[in-house]
C-alpha positions as CSV (number, residue, x, y, z in Angstrom):
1,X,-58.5,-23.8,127.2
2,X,-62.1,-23.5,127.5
3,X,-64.4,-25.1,125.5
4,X,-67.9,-23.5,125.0
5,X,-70.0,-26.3,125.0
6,X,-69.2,-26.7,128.6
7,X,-69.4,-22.9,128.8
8,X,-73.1,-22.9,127.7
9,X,-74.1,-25.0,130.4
10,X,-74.2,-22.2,132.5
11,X,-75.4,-19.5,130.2
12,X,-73.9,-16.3,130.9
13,X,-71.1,-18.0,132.9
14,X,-67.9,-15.6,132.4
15,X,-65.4,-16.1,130.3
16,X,-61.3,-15.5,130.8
17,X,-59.8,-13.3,128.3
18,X,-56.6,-14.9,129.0
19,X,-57.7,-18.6,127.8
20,X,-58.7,-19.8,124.2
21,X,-62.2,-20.7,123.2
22,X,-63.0,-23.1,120.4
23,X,-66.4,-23.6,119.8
24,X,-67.7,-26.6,118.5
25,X,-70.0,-25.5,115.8
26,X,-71.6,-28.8,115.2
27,X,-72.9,-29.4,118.3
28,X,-74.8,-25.8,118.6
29,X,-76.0,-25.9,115.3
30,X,-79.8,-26.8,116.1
31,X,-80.1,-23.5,118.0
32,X,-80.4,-22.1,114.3
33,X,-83.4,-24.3,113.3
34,X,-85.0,-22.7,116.8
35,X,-84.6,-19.5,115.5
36,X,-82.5,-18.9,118.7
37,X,-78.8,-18.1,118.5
38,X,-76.3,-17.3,120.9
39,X,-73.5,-14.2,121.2
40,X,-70.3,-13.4,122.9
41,X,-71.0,-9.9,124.2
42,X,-67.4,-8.2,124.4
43,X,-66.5,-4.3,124.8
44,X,-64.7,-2.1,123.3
45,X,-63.6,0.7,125.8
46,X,-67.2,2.4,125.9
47,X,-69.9,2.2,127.7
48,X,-71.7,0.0,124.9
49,X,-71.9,-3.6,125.2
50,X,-71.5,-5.3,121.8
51,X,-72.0,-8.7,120.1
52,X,-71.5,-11.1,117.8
53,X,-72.9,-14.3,116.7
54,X,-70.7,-17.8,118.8
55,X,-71.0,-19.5,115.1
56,X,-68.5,-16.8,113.8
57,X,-66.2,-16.8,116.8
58,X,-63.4,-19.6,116.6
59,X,-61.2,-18.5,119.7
60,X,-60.9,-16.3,122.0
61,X,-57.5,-15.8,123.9
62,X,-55.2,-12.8,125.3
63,X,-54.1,-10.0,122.9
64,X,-50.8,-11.9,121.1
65,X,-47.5,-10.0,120.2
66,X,-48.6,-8.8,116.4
67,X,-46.4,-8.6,113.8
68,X,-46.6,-4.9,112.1
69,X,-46.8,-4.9,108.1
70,X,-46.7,-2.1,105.9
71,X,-49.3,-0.4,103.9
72,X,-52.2,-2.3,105.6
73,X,-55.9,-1.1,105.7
74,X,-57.2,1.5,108.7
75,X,-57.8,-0.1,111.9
76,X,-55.6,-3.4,111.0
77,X,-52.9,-3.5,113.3
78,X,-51.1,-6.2,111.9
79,X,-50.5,-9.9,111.1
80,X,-50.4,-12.9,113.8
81,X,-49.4,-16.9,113.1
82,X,-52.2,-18.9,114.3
83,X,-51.4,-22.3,113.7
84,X,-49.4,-22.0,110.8
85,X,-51.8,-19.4,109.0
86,X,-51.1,-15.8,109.0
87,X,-54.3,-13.9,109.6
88,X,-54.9,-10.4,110.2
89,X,-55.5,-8.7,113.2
90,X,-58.1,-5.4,113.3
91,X,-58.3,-2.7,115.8
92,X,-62.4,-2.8,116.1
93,X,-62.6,0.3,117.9
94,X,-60.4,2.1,115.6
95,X,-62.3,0.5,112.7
96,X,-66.0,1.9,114.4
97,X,-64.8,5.4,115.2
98,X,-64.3,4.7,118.9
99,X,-60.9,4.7,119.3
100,X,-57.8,7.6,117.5
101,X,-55.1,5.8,115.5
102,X,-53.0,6.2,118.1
103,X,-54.6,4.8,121.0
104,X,-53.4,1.8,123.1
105,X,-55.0,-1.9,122.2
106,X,-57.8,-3.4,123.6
107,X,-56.7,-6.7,125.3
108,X,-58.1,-9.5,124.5
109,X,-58.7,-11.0,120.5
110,X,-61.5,-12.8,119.2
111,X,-60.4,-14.9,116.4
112,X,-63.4,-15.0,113.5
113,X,-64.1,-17.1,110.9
114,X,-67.2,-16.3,108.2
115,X,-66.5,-15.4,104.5
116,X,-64.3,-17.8,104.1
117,X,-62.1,-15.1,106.1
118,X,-60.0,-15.6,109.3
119,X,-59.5,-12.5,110.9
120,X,-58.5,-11.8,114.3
121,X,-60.6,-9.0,116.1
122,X,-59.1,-7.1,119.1
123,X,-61.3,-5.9,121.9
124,X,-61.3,-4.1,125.3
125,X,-62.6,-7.2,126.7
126,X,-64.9,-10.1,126.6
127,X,-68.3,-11.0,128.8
128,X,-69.9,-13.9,128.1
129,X,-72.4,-15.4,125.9
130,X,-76.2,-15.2,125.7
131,X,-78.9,-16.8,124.1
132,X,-81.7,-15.2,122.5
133,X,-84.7,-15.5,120.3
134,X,-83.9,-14.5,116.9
135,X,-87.5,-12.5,117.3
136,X,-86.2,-10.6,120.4
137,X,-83.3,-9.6,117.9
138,X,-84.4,-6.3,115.7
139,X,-82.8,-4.0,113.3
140,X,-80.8,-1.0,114.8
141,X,-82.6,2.4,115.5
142,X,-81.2,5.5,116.8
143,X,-77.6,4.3,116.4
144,X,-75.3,7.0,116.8
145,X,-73.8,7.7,113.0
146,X,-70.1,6.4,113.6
147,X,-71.4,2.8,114.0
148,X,-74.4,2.9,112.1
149,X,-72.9,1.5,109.3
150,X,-71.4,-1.5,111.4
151,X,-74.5,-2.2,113.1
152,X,-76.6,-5.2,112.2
153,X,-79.3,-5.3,114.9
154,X,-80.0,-4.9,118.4
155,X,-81.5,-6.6,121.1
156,X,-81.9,-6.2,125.2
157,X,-80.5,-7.8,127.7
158,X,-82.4,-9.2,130.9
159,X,-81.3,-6.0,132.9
160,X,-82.6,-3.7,130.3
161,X,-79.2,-3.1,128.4
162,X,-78.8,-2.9,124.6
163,X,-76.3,-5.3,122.9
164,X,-75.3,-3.8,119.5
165,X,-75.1,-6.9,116.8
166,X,-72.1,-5.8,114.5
167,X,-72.5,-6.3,110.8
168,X,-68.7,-8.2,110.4
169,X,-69.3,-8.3,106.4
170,X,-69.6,-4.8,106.6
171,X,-66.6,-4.6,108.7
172,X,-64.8,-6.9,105.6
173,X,-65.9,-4.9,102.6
174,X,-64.9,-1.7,104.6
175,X,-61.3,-2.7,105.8
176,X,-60.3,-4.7,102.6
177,X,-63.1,-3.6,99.6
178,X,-65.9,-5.2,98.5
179,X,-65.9,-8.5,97.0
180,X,-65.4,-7.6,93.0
181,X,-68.1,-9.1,90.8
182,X,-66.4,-9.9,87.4
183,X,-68.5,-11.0,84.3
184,X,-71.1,-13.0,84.5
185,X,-73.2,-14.1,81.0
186,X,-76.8,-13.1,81.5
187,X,-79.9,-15.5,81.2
188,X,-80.4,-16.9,77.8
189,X,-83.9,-18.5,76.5
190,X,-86.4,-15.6,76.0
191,X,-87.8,-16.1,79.9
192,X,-87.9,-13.2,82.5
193,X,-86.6,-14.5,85.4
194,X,-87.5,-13.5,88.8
195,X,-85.8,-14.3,92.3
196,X,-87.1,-13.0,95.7
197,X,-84.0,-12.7,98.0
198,X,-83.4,-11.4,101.5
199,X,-80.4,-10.2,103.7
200,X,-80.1,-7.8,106.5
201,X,-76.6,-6.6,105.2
202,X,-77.1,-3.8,103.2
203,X,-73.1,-4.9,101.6
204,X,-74.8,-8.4,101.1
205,X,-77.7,-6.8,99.4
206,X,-75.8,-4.6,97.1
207,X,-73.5,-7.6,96.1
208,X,-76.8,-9.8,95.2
209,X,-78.3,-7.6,93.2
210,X,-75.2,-7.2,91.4
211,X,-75.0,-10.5,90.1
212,X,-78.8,-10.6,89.6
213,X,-78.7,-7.7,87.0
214,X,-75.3,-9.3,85.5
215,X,-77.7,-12.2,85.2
216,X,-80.3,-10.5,83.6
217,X,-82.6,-11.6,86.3
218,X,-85.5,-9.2,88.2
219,X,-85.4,-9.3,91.7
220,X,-87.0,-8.0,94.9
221,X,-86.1,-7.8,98.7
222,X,-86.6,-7.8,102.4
223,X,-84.1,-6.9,104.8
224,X,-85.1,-10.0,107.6
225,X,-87.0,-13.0,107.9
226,X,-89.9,-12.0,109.2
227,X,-90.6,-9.3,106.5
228,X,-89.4,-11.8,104.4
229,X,-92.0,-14.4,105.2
230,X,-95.0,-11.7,105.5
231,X,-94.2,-10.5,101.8
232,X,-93.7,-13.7,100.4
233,X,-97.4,-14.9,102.1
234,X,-98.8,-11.4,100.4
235,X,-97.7,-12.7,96.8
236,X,-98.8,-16.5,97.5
237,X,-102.4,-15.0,98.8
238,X,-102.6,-12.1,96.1
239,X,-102.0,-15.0,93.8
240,X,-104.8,-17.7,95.1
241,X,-107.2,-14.7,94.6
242,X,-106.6,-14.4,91.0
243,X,-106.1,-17.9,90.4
244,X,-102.5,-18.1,89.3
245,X,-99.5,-20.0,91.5
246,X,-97.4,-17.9,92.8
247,X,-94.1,-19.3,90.6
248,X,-95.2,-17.3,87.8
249,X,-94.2,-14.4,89.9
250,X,-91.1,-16.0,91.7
251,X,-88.6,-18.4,90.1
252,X,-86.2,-18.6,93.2
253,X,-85.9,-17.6,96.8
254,X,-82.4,-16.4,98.0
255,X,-82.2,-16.4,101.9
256,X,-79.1,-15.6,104.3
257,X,-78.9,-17.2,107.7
258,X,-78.5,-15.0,110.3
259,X,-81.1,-12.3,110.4
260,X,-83.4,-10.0,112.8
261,X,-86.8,-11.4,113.9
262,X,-86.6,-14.7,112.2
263,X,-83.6,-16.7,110.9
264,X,-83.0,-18.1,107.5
265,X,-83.7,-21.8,108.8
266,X,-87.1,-21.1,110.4
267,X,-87.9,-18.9,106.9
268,X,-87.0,-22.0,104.6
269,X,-88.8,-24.2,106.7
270,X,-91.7,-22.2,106.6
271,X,-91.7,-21.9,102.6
272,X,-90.9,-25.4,102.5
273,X,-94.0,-26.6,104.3
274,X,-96.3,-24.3,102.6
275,X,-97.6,-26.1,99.3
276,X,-98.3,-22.8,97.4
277,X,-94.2,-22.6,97.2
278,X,-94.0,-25.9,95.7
279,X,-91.6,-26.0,92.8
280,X,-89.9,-23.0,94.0
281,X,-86.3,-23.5,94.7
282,X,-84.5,-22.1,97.8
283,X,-81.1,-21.3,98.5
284,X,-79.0,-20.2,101.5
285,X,-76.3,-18.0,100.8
286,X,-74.6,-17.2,104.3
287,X,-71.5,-16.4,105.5
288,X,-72.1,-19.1,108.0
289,X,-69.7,-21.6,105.6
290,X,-69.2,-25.0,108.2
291,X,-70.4,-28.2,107.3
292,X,-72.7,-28.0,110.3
293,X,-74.4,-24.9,108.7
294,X,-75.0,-26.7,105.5
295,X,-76.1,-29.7,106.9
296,X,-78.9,-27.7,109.6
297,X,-79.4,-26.4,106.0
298,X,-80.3,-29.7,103.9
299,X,-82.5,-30.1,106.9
300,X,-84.7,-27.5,106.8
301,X,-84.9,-28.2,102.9
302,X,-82.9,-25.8,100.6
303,X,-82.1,-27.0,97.6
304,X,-78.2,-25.6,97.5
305,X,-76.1,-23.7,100.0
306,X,-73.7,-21.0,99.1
307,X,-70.9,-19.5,101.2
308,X,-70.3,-15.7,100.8
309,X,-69.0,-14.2,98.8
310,X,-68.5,-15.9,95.6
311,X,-69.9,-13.9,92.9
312,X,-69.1,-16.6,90.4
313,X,-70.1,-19.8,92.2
314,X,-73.4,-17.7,93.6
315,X,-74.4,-17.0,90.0
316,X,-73.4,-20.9,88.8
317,X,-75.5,-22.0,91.8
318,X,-78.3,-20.0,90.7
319,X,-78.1,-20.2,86.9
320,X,-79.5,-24.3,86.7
321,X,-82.1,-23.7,89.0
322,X,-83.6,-20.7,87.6
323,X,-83.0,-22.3,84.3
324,X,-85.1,-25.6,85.5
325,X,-88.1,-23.7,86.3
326,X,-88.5,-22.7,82.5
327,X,-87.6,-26.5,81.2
328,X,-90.4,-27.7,78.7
């Protein structure tokens, strides 16, 4: 068994495919509020290297004996007994286009966890992990068309190589359907609402706005942090000039995590110490569901944290704050 906390010591030490990794998520966490994060490269039979984010990765071990079931999704190969749990187990180069139905396995499996989802990923192999500044991570251009899609961001490694970031709610809705949004009841009290909210996952994005027009609410967005932070700046100065505050134009701010350029910690905590947002509420919504997560975000200062993706819980999160701005 290898743990990655001693792993990170040496960053970029390799890791055995063969042995299990359990990542204590607590103990990492502060790399968020650094705007820094840290991901297990792994390939997947091509000559691209790709990644994904250590907070999302439970284990990694050898590819186990999996347990075929009928009528399951494209690209999932199966069902495995982790523990207890069944969970099951995708063919992510089938699932991107970089594999036929029919070819052989990669052989190693990361085990996920985000979404309140366990799935088990299989790859061709896996590297190592690196750590990099959330600002040296940026949204993916010319990306061939097959994963374009699946791809979140990119960034570079030290010799010059591209890591490809994959999107893994993307890879969710995709394999086993969007998350269904049932019926909400819209707003009541003769106010227009109005919540700013930002996600690089265009699936995350589409699901947002659905509940926000079920809610009756107006809303605008930016796909990271950073053009997150510069718009919401814009309306705060647009509104010193003409002497209003800038909560008559935003009720709420709805912020992810994980995202290019600058994370959803660093964005809170720069709303949160910049006095022309006072009043206005913030809320992380994240597939990032550990206590950890929720306690790096208390710190930073947002005022309720939702896992993804709940369409019912996000809107009953959402509903009493939006509601409290209009009070008296």
């Amino acid at each position: 068994m290898l743990n990655l906390e001693s792993q990170k010591k040496q960053n970029g030490a390799a890791i055995k495919t063969d042995e299990v990794l359990l990542d204590a998520v607590d103990g990492r966490t502060m790399l968020a509020g650094s705007n820094r994060m840290e991901i297990l490269l792994f390939s997947l039979g091509t000559s691209e290297t790709f990644g994904i984010n250590v907070f999302k990765v439970r284990e990694v071990s050898a590819r186990p004996f999996i347990t075929k079931a009928p009528n399951m999704p494209r690209g999932v190969e199966g069902l495995i007994s982790l523990r207890g749990n069944v969970i099951p187990v995708l063919s992510l180069a089938k699932i991107l286009g970089l594999a036929k139905p029919d070819a052989p396995l990669g052989s190693s499996m990361m085990v996920t966890e985000y979404s309140q989802r366990t799935l088990g990923f299989i790859v061709e192999g896996v590297d190592r992990i690196i750590r990099v500044e959330w600002d040296k991570v940026r949204a993916p251009e010319n990306v061939s068309n097959s994963l374009h899609n699946y791809i979140t961001a990119i960034t570079e490694l030290s010799d010059g190589k591209l890591v490809s970031i994959l999107d893994v709610e993307t890879i969710l809705a995709s394999t086993f359907g969007e998350a269904v949004v049932g019926n909400i009841d819209p707003l009541h009290g003769g106010h227009s609402y109005n919540v700013f909210f930002v996600d690089d996952s265009s699936v995350a994005r589409r699901k947002i706005a659905e509940v926000l027009d079920k809610l009756g609410v107006h809303h605008k967005h930016a796909m990271n942090g950073l053009e997150a932070w510069t718009r919401l700046e814009g309306m705060a100065g647009h509104a010193q000039q003409i002497g209003r505050h800038v909560s008559e134009e935003i009720d709420l701010i709805l912020v992810d995590a994980e995202m290019p350029e600058m994370d959803g910690y660093v964005l809170t905590r720069n709303i949160k110490n910049d006095n022309r947002f006072d009043g206005i509420p913030v809320v992380m919504h994240s597939s990032l569901s550990s206590e950890a997560n929720r306690a790096m975000g208390k710190r930073v200062g947002v005022d309720a944290y939702v896992a993804k993706f709940d369409a019912d819980v996000l809107a009953q999160t959402l509903r009493p704050l939006l509601q409290r701005g209009h009070q008296g």
